[in-house]
PAMI-87869 format. One record per residue: x, z, y negated of N, C-alpha, C in turn; chain. Coordinates in pm, 1 decimal, always signed. Example, Ala and Ser with C-alpha at 12.3 -4.5 7.8 and 13.67 -1.06 7.14 Angstrom:
// residues 2
<atom><n_px>+1319.0</n_px><n_pz>+780.0</n_pz><n_py>+569.0</n_py><ca_px>+1230.0</ca_px><ca_pz>+780.0</ca_pz><ca_py>+450.0</ca_py><c_px>+1320.0</c_px><c_pz>+780.0</c_pz><c_py>+330.0</c_py><kette>A</kette></atom>
<atom><n_px>+1285.0</n_px><n_pz>+708.0</n_pz><n_py>+225.0</n_py><ca_px>+1367.0</ca_px><ca_pz>+714.0</ca_pz><ca_py>+106.0</ca_py><c_px>+1290.0</c_px><c_pz>+787.0</c_pz><c_py>-3.0</c_py><kette>A</kette></atom>
***
This chain:
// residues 49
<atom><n_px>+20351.1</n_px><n_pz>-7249.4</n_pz><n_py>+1357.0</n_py><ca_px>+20312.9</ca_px><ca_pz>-7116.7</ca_pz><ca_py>+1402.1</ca_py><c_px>+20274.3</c_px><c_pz>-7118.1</c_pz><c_py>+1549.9</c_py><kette>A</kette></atom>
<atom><n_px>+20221.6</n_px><n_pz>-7184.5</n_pz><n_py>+1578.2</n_py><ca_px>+20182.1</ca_px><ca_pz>-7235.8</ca_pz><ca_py>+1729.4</ca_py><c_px>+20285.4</c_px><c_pz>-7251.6</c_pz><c_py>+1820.8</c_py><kette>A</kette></atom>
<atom><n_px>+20388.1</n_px><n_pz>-7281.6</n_pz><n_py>+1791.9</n_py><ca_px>+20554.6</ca_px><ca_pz>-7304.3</ca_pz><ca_py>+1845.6</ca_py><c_px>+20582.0</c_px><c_pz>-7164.6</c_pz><c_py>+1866.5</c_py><kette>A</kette></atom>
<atom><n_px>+20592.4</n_px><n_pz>-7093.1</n_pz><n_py>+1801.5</n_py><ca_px>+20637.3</ca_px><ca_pz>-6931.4</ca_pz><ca_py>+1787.8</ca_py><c_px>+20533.5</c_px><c_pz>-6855.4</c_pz><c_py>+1921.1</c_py><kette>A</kette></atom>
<atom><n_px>+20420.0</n_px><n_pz>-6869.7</n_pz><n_py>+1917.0</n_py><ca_px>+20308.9</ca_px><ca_pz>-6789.8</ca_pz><ca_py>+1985.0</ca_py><c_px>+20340.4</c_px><c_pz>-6915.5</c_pz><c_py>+2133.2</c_py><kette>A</kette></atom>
<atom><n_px>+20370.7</n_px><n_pz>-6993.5</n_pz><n_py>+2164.5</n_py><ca_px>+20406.2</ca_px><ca_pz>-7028.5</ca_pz><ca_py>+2295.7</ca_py><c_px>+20543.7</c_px><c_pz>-7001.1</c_pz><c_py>+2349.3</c_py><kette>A</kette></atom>
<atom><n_px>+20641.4</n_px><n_pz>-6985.6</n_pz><n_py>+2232.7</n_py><ca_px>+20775.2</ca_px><ca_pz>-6974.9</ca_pz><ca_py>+2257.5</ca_py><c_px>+20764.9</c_px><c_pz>-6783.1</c_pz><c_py>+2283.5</c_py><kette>A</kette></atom>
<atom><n_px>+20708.2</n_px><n_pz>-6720.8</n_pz><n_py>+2210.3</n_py><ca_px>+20724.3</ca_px><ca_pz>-6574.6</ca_pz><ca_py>+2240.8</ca_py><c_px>+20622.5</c_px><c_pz>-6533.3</c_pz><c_py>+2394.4</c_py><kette>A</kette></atom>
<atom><n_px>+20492.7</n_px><n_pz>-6633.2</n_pz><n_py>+2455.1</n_py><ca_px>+20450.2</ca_px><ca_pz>-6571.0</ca_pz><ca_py>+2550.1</ca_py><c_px>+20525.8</c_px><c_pz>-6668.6</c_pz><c_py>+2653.8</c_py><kette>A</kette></atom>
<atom><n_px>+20594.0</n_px><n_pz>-6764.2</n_pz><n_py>+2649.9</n_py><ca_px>+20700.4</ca_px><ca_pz>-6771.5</ca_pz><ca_py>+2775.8</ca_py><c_px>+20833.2</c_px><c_pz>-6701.3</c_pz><c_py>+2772.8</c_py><kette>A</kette></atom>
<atom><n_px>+20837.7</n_px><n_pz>-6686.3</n_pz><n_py>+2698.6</n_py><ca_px>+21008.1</ca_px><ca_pz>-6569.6</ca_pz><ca_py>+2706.7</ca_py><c_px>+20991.1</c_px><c_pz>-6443.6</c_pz><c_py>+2711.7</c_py><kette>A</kette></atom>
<atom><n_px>+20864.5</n_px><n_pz>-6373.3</n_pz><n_py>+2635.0</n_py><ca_px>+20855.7</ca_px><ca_pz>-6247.7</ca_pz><ca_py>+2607.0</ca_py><c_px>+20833.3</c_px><c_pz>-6150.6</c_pz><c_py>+2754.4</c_py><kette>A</kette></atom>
<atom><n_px>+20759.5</n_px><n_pz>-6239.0</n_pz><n_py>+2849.5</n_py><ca_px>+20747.9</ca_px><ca_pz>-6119.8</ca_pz><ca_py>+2987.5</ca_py><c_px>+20921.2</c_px><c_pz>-6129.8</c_pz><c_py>+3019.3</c_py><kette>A</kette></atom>
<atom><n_px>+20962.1</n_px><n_pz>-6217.0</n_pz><n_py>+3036.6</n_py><ca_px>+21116.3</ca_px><ca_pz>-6232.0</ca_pz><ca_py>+3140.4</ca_py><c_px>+21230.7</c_px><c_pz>-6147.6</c_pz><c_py>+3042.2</c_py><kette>A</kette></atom>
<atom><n_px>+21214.0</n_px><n_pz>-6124.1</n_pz><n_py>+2919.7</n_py><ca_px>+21318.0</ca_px><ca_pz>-6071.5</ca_pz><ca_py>+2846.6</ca_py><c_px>+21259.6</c_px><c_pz>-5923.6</c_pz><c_py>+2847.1</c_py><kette>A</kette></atom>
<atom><n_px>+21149.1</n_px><n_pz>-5898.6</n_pz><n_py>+2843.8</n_py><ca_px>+21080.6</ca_px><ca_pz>-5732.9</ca_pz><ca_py>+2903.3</ca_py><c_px>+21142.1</c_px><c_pz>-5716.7</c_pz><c_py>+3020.3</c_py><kette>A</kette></atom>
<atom><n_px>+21091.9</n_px><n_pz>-5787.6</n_pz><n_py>+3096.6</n_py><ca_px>+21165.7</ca_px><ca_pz>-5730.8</ca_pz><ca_py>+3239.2</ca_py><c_px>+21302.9</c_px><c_pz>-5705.6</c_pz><c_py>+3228.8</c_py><kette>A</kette></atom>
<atom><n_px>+21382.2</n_px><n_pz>-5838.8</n_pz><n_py>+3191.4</n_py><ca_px>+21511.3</ca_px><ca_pz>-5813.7</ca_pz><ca_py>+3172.8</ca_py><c_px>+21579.8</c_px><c_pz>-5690.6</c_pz><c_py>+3124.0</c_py><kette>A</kette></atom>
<atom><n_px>+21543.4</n_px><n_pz>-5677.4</n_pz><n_py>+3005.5</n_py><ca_px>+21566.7</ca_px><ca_pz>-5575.4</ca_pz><ca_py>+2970.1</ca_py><c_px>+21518.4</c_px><c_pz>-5394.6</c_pz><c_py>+3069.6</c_py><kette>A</kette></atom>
<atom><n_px>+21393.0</n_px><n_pz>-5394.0</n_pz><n_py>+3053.0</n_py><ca_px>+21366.9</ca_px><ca_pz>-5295.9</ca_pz><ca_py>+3141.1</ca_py><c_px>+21455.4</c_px><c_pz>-5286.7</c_pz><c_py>+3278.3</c_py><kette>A</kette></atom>
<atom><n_px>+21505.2</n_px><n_pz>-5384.3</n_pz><n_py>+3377.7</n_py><ca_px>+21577.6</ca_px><ca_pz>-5368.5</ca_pz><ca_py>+3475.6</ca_py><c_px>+21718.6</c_px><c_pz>-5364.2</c_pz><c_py>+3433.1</c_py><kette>A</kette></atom>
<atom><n_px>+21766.5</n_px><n_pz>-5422.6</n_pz><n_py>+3300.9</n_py><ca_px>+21923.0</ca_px><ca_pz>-5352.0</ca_pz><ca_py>+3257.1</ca_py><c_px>+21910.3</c_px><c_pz>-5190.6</c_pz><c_py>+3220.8</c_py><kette>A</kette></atom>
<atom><n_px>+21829.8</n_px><n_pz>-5126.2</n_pz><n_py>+3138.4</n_py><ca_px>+21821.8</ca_px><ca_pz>-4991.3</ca_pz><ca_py>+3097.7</ca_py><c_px>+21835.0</c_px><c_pz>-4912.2</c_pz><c_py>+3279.1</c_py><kette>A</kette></atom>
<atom><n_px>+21741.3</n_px><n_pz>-4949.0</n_pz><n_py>+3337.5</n_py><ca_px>+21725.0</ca_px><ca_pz>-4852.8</ca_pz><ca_py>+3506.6</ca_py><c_px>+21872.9</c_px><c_pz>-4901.6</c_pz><c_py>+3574.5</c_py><kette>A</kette></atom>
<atom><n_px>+21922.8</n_px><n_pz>-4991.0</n_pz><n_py>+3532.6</n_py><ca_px>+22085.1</ca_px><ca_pz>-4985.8</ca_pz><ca_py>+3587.4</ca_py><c_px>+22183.8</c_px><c_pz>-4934.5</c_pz><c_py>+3539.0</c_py><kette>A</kette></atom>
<atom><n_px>+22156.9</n_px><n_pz>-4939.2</n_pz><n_py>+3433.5</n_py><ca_px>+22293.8</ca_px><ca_pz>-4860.5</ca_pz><ca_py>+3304.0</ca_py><c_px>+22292.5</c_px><c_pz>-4713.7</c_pz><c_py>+3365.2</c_py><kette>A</kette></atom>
<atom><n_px>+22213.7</n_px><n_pz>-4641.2</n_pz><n_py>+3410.9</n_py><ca_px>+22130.5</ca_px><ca_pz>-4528.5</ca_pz><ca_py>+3409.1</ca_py><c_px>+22196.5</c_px><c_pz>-4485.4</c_pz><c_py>+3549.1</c_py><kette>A</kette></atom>
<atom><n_px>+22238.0</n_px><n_pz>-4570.1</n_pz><n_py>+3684.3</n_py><ca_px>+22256.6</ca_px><ca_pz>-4579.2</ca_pz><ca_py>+3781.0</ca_py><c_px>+22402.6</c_px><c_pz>-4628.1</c_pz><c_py>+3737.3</c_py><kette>A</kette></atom>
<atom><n_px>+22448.5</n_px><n_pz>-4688.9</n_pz><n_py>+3687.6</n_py><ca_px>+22610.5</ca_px><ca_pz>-4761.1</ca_pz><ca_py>+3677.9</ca_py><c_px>+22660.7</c_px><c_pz>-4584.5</c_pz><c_py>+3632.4</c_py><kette>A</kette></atom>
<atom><n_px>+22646.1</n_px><n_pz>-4525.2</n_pz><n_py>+3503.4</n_py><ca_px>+22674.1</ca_px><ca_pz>-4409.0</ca_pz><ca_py>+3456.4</ca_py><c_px>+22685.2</c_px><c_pz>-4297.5</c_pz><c_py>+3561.3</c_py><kette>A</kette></atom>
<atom><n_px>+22578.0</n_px><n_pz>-4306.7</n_pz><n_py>+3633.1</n_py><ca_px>+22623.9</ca_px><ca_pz>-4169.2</ca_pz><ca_py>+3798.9</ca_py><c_px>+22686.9</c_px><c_pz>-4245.8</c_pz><c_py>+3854.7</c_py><kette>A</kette></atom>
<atom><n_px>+22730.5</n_px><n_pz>-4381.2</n_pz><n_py>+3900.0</n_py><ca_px>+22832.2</ca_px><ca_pz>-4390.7</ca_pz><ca_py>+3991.9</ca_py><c_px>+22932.1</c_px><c_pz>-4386.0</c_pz><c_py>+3934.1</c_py><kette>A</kette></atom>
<atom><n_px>+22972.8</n_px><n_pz>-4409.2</n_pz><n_py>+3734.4</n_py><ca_px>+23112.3</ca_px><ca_pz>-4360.7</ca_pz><ca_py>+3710.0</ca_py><c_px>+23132.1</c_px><c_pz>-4212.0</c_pz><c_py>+3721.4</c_py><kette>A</kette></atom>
<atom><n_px>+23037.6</n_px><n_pz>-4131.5</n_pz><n_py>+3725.1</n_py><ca_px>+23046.3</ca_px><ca_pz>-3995.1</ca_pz><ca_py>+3720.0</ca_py><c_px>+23115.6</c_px><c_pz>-3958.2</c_pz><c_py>+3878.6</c_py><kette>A</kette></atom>
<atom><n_px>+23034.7</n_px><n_pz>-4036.2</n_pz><n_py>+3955.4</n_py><ca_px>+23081.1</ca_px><ca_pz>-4020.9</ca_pz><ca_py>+4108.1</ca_py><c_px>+23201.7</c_px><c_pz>-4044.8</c_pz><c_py>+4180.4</c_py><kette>A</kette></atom>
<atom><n_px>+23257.1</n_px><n_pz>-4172.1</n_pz><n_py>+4090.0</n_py><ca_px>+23352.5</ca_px><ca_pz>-4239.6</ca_pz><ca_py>+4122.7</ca_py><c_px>+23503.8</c_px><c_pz>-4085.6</c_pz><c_py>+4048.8</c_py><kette>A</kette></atom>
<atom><n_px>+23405.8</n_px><n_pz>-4081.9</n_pz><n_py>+3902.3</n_py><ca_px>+23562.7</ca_px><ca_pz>-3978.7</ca_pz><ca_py>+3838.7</ca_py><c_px>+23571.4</c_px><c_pz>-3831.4</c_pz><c_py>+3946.7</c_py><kette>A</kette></atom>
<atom><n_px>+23449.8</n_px><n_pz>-3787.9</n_pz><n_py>+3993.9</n_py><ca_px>+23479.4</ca_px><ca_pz>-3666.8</ca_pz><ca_py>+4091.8</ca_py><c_px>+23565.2</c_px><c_pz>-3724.9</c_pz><c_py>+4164.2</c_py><kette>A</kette></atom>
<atom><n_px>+23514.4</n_px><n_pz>-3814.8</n_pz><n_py>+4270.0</n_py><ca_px>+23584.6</ca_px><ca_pz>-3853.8</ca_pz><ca_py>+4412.2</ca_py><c_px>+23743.0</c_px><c_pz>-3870.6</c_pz><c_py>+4382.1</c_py><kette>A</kette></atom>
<atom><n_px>+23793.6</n_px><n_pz>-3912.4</n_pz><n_py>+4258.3</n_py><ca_px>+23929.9</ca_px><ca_pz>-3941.4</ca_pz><ca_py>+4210.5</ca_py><c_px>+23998.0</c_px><c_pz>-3745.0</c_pz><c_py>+4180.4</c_py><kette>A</kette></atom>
<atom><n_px>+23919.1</n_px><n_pz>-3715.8</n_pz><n_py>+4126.7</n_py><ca_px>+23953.4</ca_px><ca_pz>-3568.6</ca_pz><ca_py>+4111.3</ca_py><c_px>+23993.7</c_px><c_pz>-3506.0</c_pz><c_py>+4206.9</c_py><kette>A</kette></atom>
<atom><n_px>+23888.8</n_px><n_pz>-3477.1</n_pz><n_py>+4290.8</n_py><ca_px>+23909.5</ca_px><ca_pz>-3463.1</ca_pz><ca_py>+4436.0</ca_py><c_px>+24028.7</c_px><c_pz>-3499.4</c_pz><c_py>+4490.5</c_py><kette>A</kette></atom>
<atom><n_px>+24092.9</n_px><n_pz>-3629.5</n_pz><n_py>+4511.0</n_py><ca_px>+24208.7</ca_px><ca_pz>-3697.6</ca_pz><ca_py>+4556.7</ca_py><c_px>+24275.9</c_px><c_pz>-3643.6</c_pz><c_py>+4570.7</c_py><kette>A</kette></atom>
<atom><n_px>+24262.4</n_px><n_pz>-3580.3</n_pz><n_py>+4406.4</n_py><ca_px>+24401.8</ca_px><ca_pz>-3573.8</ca_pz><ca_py>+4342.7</ca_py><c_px>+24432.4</c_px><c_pz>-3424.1</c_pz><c_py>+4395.5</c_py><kette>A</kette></atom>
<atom><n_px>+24359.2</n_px><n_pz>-3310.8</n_pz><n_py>+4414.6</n_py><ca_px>+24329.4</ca_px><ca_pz>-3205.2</ca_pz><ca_py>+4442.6</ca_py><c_px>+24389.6</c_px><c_pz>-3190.2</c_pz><c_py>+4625.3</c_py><kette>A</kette></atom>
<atom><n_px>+24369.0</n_px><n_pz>-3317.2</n_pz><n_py>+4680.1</n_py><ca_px>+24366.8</ca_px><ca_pz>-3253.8</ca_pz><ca_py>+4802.2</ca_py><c_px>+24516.2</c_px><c_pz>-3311.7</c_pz><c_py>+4792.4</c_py><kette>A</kette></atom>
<atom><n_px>+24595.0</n_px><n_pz>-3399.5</n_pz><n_py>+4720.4</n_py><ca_px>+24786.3</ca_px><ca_pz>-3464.4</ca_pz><ca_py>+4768.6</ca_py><c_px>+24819.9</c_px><c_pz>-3364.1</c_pz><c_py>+4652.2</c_py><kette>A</kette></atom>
<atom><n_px>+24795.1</n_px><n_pz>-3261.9</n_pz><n_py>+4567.5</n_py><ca_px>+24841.8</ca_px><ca_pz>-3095.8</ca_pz><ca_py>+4570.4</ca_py><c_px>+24871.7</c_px><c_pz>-3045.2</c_pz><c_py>+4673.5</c_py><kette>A</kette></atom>
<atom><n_px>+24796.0</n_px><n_pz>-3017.7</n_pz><n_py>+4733.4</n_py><ca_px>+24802.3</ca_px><ca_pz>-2902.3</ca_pz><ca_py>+4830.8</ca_py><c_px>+24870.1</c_px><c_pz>-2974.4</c_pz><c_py>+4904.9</c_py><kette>A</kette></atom>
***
């Protein structure tokens, strides 16, 4: 039991963080695909005309 309670307070801050700094990027990756599909829209809009 003692193995478990040293193994969960050395991993448990770095896999919090980890995690917490993947969720605030997913979050940021998602508006730049949003950004990226306008700017392509756009493109396409202006070799129409």
């Amino acid at each position: 039991m003692s193995d478990w309670v040293s193994v969960v307070s050395n991993v448990g801050f770095p896999v919090a963080v980890t995690l917490y700094l993947l969720l605030r990027i997913e979050g940021k990756l998602d508006m730049l695909s949003g950004s990226i599909g306008e700017l392509s829209a756009s493109i396409h809009l202006m070799k129409e005309r």
